[in-house]
N, C-alpha and C positions, 0 to 999 in steps of 0.2 A: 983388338978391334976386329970384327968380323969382316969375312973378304968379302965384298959383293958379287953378286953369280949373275954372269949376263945371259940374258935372254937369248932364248937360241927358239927360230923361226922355221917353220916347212917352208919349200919353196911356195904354194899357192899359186903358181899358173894355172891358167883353168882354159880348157878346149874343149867344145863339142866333137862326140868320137861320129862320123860318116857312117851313112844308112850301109854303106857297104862294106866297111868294117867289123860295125855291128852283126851281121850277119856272119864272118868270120869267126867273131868270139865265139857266137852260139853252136858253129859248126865244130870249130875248135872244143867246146867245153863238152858237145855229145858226144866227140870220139875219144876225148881223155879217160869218159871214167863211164861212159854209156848213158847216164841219165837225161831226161829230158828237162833242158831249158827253157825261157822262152824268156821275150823282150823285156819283163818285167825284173830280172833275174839283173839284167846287163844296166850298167851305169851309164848311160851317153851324155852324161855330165861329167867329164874328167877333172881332178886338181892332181897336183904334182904335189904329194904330202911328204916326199923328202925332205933333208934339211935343205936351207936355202944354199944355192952354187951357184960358180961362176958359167958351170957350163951349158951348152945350149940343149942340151938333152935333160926331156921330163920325162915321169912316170907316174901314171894314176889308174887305180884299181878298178877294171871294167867289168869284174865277176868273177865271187867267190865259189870255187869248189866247192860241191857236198862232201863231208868227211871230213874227220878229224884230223888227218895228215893231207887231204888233196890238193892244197895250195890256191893259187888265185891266177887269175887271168890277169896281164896288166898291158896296157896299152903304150906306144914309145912315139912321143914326138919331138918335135927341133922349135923353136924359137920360131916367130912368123911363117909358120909349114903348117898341114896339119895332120892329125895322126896318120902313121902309114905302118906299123907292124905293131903284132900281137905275139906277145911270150911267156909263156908258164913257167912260174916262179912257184917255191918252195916258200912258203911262210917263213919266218925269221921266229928263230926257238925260242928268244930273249924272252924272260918274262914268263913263260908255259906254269912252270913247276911254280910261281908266288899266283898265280891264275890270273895275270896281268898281263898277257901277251901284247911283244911287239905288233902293229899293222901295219909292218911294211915287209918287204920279200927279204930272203936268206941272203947275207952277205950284201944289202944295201947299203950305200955310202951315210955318211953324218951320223946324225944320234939316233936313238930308239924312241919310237912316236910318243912315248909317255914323258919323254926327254923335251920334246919341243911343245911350241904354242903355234896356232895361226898367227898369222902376222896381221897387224895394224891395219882397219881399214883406212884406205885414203883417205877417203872424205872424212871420216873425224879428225886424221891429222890435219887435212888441207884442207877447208873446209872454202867452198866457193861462195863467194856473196855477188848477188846481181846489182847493176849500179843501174840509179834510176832513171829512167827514159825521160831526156830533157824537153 
């Protein structure tokens, strides 16, 4: 009998990354590697596409590097906070050589992003019905 394989989820928090932030990435990503950014480049729509954890720390991808090896810009927040640092990470090699790369940084906790699925939206599990005004 075949084993069944459970589903293994990103975390999916989602934060808007601050105008003033945003402008750290970009400062941040012109003196990494010189080249010129601009707002369009930067994600200020963050999700935490780890796998799903207990802990209060996310991470979501605020801007990728030019280059093959440059890595990415990711953004770090806490549970009910919102983003307050920015840290350059190394791409994660998993996957390079089948032309399947992981999207998540070097040495990231849980599975490798081709490993996981988005998680369940609420509303189709819970789905809310309105009751009629009597």
């Amino acid at each position: 009998m075949p084993v069944k394989q459970t589903q293994r989820f990103i975390c999916g928090q989602r934060t808007l990354m601050p105008a003033a932030l945003e402008r750290t990435v970009l400062e941040m990503a012109t003196g990494i590697d010189g080249t010129a950014y601009t707002r369009d480049d930067v994600s200020a729509s963050l999700m935490c596409t780890i796998e799903t954890h207990a802990g209060p720390r996310h991470y979501g991808a605020a801007l990728n590097l030019r280059g093959a090896e440059a890595g990415t810009l990711w953004v770090l927040w806490r549970d009910r906070s919102e983003p307050a640092a920015v840290v350059e990470r190394a791409d994660c090699p998993a996957g390079r050589e089948a032309d399947h790369p992981c999207s998540e940084f070097e040495g990231h906790p849980g599975g490798h992003s081709w490993e996981l699925e988005d998680p369940p939206p609420i509303a189709a599990a819970f789905p809310l019905h309105r009751r009629p005004v009597p």
